[in-house]
N, C-alpha and C positions, 0 to 999 in steps of 0.2 A: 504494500500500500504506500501511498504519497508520506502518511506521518511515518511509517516504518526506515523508508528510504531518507526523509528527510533527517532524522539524527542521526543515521549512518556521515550525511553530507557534511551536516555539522560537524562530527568526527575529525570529517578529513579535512576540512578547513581548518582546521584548531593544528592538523596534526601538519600541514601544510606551512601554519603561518610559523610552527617551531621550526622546521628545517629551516627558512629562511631566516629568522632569529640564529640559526648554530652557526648559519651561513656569514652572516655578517658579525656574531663574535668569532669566530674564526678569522676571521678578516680581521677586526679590532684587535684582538690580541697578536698575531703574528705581526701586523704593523708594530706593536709595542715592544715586541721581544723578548723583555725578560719579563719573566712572571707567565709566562705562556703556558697552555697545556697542551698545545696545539703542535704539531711541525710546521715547517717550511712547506711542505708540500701538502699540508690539509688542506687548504685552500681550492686550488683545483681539483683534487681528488673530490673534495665533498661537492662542488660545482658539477662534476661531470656525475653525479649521481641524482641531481635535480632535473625534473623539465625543464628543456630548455628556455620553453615560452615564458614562464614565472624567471626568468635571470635574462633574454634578450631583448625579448619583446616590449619597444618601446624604453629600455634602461634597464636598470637594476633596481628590483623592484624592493629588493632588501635595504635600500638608501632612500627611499622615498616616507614619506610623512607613513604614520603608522594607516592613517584612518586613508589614506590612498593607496595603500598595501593592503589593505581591508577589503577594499571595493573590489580591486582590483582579483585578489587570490577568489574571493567571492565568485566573483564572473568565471574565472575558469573552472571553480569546484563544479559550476550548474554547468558548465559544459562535460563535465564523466558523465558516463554511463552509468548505471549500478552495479553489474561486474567490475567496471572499474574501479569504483568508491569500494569494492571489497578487497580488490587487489593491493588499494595504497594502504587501507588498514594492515593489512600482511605484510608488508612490504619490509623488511627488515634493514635493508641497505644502508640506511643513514644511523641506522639504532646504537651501533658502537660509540657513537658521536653525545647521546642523549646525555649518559653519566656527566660529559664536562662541561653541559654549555650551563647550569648554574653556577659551580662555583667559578668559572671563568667570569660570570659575568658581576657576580661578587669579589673578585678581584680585580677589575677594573672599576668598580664600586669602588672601592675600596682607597685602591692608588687616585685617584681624579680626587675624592675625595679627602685625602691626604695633604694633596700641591694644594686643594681650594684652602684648607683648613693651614697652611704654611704661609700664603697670601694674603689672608685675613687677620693673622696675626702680628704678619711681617712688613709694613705696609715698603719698608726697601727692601724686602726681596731680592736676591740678584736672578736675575733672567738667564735660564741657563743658557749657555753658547750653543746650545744645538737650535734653540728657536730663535737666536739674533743670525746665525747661518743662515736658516731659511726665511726669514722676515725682514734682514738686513739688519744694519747698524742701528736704526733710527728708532725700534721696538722699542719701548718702553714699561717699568715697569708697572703702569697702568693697564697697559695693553695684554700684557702679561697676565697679570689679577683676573682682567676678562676674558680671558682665554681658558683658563682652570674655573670660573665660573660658568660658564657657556657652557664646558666640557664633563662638570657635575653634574647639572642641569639634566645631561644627553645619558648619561649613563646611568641616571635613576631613572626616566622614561624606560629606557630598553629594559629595566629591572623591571619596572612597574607591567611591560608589557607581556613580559615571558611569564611574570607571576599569575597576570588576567588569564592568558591563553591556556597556562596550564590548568588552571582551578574550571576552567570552562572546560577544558578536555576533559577531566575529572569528572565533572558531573555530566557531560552529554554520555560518558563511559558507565558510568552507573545509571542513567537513564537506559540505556540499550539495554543493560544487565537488566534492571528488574523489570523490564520488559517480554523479556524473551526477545528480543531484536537482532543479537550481534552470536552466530556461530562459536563453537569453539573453539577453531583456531584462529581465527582472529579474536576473541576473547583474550587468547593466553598470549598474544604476540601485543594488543594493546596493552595489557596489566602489564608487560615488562619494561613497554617505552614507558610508563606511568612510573612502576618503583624505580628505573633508574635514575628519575629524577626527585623522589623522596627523598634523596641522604642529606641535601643540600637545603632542600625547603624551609625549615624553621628559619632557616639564616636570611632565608629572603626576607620571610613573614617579620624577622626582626629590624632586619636597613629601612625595610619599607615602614617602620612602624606600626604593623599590620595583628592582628590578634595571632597567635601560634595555632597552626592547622597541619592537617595531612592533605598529603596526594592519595596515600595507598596505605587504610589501615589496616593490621593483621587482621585475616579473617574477613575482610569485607566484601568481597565477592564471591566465597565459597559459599 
């Protein structure tokens, strides 16, 4: 039926908008270097594992405003099938990936966090020489300040946004469960993208200020 299939879609939208979330902390983190959990070459490896049309078509959709990345993943989820929609639920390819994109993205939490809270207290600062190399001489450190402000800013959104997606994955996942909706091997391949990203949760529910929750508690889908 249409409500049957429709939280299947919902599923894969949630499950959708994470790989493009790992996709661009992937990106974020390998840019930054140390502190990484990522290699050198996760970056394309996890690219050549996405549709392409979700990474060409039009840009990169993982850079774009959240709620345009919304619309957007949206439009393509209504265009699967429903074989399909059962396929991407199975789809295990990207899953190795799942365990690190919270704490990666709590550690880049973390560090922006850090420089903003060093800027705030420091109001000379000195501006490290790798951002007057690429910003020139004339950088300042005002300029500085708002730049580790800006850059706080951006890395609580992508917190805020991987924590919404998950928690909506969560429930559209127990929705299908106590439905009778969702088979069981896709049952057991969703419950494990879900607890590999349990370890890391409370720590989100904590940066964000958020009450302490689960993704996946014992027993709760048995």
């Amino acid at each position: 039926s249409t409500s049957k299939s429709m939280v299947l879609y919902d599923i894969v939208f949630c499950l959708i908008q994470l790989d493009l979330c790992i996709l661009r902390t992937v990106t974020d983190a390998t840019a930054n270097r140390d502190q990484s959990l990522f290699g050198k070459d996760d970056s394309d490896h996890f690219r050549s594992l996405l549709s392409q049309e979700l990474i060409n078509d039009g840009g990169l959709y993982y850079y774009q405003a959240h709620e345009v990345q919304n619309h957007q993943v949206r439009q393509f989820v209504e265009g699967l099938t429903v074989q399909q929609v059962v396929e991407r639920i199975r789809d295990l390819r990207t899953f190795p990936y799942f365990s690190r994109l919270f704490p990666q993205r709590l550690t880049l939490y973390e560090k922006a966090l850090a420089m903003k809270r060093v800027c705030d207290t420091s109001p000379d600062v000195a501006v490290p020489a790798g951002m007057i190399q690429d910003s020139g001489e004339g950088y300042t450190e005002s300029e500085y300040a708002d730049y580790c402000a800006t850059k706080f800013r951006g890395t609580v959104i992508d917190l805020e946004s991987v924590y919404n997606i998950a928690l909506q994955l969560r429930d559209k996942f127990a929705e299908a469960t106590s439905r009778g909706l969702i088979d069981e091997t896709s049952f057991e391949r969703l419950k494990s993208k879900i607890s590999a990203m349990q370890a890391n949760f409370h720590n989100i529910c904590l940066a964000l200020g958020k009450p302490k929750q689960d993704l996946m508690r014992e027993n709760q889908f048995e």
